[in-house]
matplotlib code that plots the C-alpha trace (Angstrom):
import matplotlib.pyplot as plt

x = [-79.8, -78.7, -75.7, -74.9, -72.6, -74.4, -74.2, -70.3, -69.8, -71.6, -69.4, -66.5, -67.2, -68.4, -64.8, -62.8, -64.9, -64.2, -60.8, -60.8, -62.2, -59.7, -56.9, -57.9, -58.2, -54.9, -53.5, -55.0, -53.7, -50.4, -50.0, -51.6, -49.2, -46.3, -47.3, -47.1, -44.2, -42.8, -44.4, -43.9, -41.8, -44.1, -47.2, -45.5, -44.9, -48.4, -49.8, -47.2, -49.0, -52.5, -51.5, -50.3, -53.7, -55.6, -53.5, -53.8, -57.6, -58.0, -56.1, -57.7, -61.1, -59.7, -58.0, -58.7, -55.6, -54.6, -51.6, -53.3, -55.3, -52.9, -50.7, -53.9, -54.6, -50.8, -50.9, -54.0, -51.2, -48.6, -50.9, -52.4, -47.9, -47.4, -50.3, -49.6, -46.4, -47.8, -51.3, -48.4, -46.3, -49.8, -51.1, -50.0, -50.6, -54.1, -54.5, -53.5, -55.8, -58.8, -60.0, -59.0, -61.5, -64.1, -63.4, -64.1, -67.1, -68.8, -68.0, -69.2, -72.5, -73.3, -71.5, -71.3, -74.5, -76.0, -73.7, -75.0, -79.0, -78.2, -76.6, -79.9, -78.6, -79.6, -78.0, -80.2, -79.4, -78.0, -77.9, -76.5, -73.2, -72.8, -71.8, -68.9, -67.7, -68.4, -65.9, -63.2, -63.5, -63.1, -60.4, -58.5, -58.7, -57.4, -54.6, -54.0, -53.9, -51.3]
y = [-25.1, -25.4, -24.5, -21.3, -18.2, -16.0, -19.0, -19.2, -15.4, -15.9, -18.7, -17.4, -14.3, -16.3, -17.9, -14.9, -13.6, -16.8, -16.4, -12.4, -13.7, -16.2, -13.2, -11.2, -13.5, -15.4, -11.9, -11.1, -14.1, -13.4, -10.1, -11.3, -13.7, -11.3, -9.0, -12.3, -13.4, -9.3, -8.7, -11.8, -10.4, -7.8, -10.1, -12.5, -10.0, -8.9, -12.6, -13.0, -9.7, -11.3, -14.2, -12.8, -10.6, -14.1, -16.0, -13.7, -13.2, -16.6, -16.3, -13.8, -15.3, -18.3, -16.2, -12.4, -10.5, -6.6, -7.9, -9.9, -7.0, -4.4, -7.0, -7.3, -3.5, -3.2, -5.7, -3.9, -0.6, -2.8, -4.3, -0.6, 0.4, -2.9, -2.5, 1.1, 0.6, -3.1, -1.6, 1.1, -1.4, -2.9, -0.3, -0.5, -3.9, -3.6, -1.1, -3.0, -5.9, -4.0, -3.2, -6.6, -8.1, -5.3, -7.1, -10.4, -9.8, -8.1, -10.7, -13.5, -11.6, -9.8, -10.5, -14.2, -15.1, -12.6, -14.0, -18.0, -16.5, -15.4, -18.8, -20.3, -21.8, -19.3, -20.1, -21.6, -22.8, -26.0, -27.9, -30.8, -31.8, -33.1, -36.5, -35.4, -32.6, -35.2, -37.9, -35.4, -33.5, -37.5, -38.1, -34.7, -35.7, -38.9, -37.3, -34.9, -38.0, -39.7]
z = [32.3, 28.6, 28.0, 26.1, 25.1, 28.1, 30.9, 29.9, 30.5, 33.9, 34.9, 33.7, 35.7, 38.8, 38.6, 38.7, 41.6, 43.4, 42.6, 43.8, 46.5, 47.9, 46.5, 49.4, 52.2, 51.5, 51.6, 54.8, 56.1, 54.6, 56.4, 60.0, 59.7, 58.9, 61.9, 63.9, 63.3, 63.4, 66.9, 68.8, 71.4, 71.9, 71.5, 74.5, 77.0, 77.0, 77.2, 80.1, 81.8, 80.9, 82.1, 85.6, 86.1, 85.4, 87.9, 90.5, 90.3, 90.5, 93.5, 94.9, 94.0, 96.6, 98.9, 98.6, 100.1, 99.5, 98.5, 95.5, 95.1, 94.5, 92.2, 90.1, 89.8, 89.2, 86.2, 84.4, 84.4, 83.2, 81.0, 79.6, 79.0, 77.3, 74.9, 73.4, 71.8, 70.3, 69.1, 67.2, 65.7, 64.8, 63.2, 59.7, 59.4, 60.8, 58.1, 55.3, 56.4, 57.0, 53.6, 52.5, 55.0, 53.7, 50.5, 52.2, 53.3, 50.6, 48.5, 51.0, 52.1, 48.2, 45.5, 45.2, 46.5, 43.6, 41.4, 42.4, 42.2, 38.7, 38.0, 38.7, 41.9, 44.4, 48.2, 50.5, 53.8, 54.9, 58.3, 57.3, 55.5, 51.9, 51.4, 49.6, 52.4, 55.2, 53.4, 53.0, 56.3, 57.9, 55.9, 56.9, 61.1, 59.8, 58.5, 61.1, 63.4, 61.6]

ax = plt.figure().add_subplot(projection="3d")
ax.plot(x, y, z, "-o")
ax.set_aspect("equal")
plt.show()
């Protein structure tokens, strides 16, 4: 593709949508992890309760008892309390994050392949790695095992 006035605009455009693009998800992730780190008290006490139910199904599974029974039909109720005042204190955040994920995935599933077609380079699938993505995926577990 030569290279001309037109093929600059395109690329320059392509970059700022890559660039809107990553905007919006590091925002999301921003804010997930704000609500994280804002809700963990709540967050743990209903992993605890999960946690419970699981155990004692298990049990039961091994050993089915009334006792067991009752203890797992009493965790889902704790469970169903727990989760109403964190899926509140949730809210806004979910709220904030859903349109940025909107954003997301319009630009992953529409915009930027559109953008690469008019590029000339128009996505295709893939099954296998790139040399070059193989090499530095290798060289990241290395690093992660240091």
């Amino acid at each position: 593709m030569p290279f001309t006035e037109e093929n600059f605009k395109l690329l320059n455009g392509f970059t700022m949508l890559i660039a809107e693009r990553f905007g919006y998800y590091m925002a999301r992730r921003l804010t997930q992890q704000d609500m994280s780190e804002k809700l963990e008290e709540e967050s743990k006490a209903v992993r605890e309760i999960r946690k419970g139910i699981a155990d004692n199904i298990e049990k039961h599974i091994e050993n089915p008892s009334e006792e067991l029974k009752k203890a797992i039909l009493q965790g889902r109720v704790d469970l169903d309390e727990a989760l109403k005042p964190l899926n509140e204190k949730r809210k806004p955040f979910t709220e904030k994050m859903k349109p940025l994920q909107q954003a997301v995935r319009y630009l992953d599933g529409v915009a930027i392949p559109d953008s690469l077609k008019e590029l000339g380079h128009p996505v295709t699938p893939r099954f296998t790695l790139s040399e070059w993505v193989g090499t530095a995926l290798a060289q990241q577990k290395q690093k992660k095992k240091k």
